[in-house]
N, C-alpha and C positions, 0 to 999 in steps of 0.2 A: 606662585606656581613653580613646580621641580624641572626649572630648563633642564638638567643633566638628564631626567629620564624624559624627558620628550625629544633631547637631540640624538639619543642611543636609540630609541623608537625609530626616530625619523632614519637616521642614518642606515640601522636594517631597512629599514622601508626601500630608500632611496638604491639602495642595491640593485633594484631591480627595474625602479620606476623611476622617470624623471618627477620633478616638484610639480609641474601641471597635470600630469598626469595621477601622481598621488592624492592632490588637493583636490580636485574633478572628483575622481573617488568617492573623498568623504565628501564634497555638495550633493553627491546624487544620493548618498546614505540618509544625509541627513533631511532630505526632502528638496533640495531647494534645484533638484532638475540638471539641467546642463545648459539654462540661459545667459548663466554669467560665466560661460567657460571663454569665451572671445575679451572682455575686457578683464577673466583671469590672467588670460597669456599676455594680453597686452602689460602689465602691472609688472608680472613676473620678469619680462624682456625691460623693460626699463629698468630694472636692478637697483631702484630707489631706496631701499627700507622698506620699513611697516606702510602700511599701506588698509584701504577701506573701499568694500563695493557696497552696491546700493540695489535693493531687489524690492520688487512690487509684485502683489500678484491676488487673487482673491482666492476667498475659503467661503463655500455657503452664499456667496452674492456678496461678501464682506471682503472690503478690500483689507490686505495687511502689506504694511513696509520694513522692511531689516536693512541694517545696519551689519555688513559680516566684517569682522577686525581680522586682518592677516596683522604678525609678526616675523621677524627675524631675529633671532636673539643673538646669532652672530654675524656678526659683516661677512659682506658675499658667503655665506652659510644658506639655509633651506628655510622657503615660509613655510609657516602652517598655522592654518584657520585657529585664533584664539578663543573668541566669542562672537556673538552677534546680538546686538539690541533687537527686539522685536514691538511692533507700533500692530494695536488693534484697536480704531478708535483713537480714544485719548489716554487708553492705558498703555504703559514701556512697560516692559521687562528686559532683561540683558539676562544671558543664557550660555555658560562656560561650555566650551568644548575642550575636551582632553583626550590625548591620544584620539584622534578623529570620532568622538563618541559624544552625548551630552541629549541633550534635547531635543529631538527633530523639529522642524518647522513647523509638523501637525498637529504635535503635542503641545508646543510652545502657542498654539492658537487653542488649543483646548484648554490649558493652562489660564491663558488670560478670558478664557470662556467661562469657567468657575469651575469646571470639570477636573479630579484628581488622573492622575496618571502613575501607573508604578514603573519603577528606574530602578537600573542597577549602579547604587552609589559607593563612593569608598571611604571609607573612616579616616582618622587621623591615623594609624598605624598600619595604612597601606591595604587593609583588606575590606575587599568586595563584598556588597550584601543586598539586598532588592528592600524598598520601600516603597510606599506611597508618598506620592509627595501634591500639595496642592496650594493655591496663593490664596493668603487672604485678601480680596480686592478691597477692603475695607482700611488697611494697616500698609504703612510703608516702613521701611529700614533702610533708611538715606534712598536713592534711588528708586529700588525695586520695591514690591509688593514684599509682604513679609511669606515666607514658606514653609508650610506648617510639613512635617513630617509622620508619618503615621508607620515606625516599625514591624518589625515581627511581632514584636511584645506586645504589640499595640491590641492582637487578636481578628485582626478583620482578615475573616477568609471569604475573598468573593464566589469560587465556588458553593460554598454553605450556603451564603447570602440567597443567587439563583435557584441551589434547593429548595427555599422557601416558598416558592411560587412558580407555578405553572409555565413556566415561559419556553417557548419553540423558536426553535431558529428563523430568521428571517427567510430561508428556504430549502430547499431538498438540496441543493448544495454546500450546502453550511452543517459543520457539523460543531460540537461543544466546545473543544479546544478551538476553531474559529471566531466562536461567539466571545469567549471569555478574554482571547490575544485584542481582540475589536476596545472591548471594553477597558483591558488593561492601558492601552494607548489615552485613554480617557476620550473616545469615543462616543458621540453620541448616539445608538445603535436602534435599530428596529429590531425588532421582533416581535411575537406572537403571545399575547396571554390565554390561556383558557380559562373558563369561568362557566359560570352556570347558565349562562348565556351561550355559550361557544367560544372562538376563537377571535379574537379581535387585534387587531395594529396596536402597538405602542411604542414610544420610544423608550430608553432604560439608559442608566449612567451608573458606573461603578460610584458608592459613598460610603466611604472607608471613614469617613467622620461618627456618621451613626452605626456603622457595620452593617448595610444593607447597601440593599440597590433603589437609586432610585426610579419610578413608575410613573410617563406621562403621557396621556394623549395629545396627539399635536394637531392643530388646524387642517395639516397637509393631510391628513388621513380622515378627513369630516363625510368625507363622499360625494362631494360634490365632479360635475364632470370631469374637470380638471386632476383634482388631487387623486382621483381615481385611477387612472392613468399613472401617476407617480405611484400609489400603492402597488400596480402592477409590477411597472419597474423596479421596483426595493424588494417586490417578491423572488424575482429571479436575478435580481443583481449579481455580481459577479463582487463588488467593491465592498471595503470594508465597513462602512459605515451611510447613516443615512443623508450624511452629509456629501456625501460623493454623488449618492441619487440625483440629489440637489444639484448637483451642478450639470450631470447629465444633461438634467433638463432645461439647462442654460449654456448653449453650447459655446458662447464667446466668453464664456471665464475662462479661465488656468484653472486647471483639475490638477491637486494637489493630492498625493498618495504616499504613503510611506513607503519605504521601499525595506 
């Protein structure tokens, strides 16, 4: 990693903000709330070195646990959040943060979901460019899952893809660039197919592997009294995915949301 441009970062940064208050910052960016801002301050006021918090929380009725790495590259100098392991299951991944950027927490569970997510990555010679990126849960590379890449070259344009098929917003509040940002996160999404039948529920998932979307009915949307109820609620949701519904309807989880 280029400590020289992360402490020139930080240093503008800190102009204006104290180190708690800049770090707090990126947790809530990156999804992970403001529950670990009390034993951030605490860490920070001990003036220890590098240092590691520990977060629990659920996604979908599925519990996940992180690992967040603070550094300090220079003595009594400024931390700032380096990476964080993420636990789904008994799958890890570790997940680089840079300049306060990188993966969010929603993503990094969609990630270990099997779901692709597009990022704005940087090359070896400093410049910025958007991919797809997605893990093979099948293949390891010492630690991590291996991360398959899918460029620009690669040709997958998921607006085209949506063209292909009839698909409607989850509701009269949602409009296209809504539907598409959902999907880009690697979202699990609702919305509407039309057919020659009508209009029916399904879930959909960007797959930049085949250059399409993928198309699937889920249990929760079968009709029964229950899951009826839920299809109401995903109709007029407010949230970005069908996975937030979900947890609506379980109201002692942690409702996780990108921000």
């Amino acid at each position: 990693m280029d400590w020289e441009i992360i402490l020139l970062y930080q240093t503008k940064q800190h102009m204006e903000k104290t180190n708690y208050e800049f770090l707090t910052e990126e947790l809530k960016y990156l999804g992970f709330g403001d529950s670990l801002n009390l034993s951030l301050e605490e860490k920070i006021k001990e003036n220890s070195g590098n240092f590691e918090l520990y977060y629990s929380g659920n996604i979908n009725d599925k519990p996940i646990d992180a690992i967040l790495y603070f550094a300090r590259p220079v003595p009594d100098g400024f931390y700032f959040f380096s990476d964080y392991q993420l636990a789904l299951g008994d799958k890890l991944q570790h997940f680089k943060i840079f300049k306060g950027r990188g993966v969010t927490l929603k993503e990094g569970y969609n990630l270990l979901s099997g779901r692709a997510v597009l990022k704005q990555l940087i090359g070896k010679n400093g410049q910025k460019y958007n991919a797809w990126i997605q893990l093979d849960l099948d293949k390891k590379e010492g630690e991590n899952f291996k991360v398959i890449t899918y460029h620009d070259s690669y040709g997958y344009d998921l607006s085209a893809a949506l063209d292909s098929f009839q698909i409607e917003t989850p509701s009269s509040n949602w409009d296209r660039s809504m539907l598409l940002k959902s999907l880009q996160r690697g979202n699990l999404q609702s919305a509407f197919l039309r057919d020659n039948s009508g209009m029916k529920r399904i879930l959909i998932e960007a797959n930049p592997k085949q250059k399409t979307i993928t198309i699937r009915e889920d249990e929760i949307f079968s009709g029964t009294a229950d899951t009826r109820n839920v299809q109401t609620e995903a109709a007029h949701a407010e949230t970005d995915d069908i996975e937030n519904v979900l947890n609506k309807k379980n109201p002692g989880t942690k409702r996780l949301k990108d921000i």
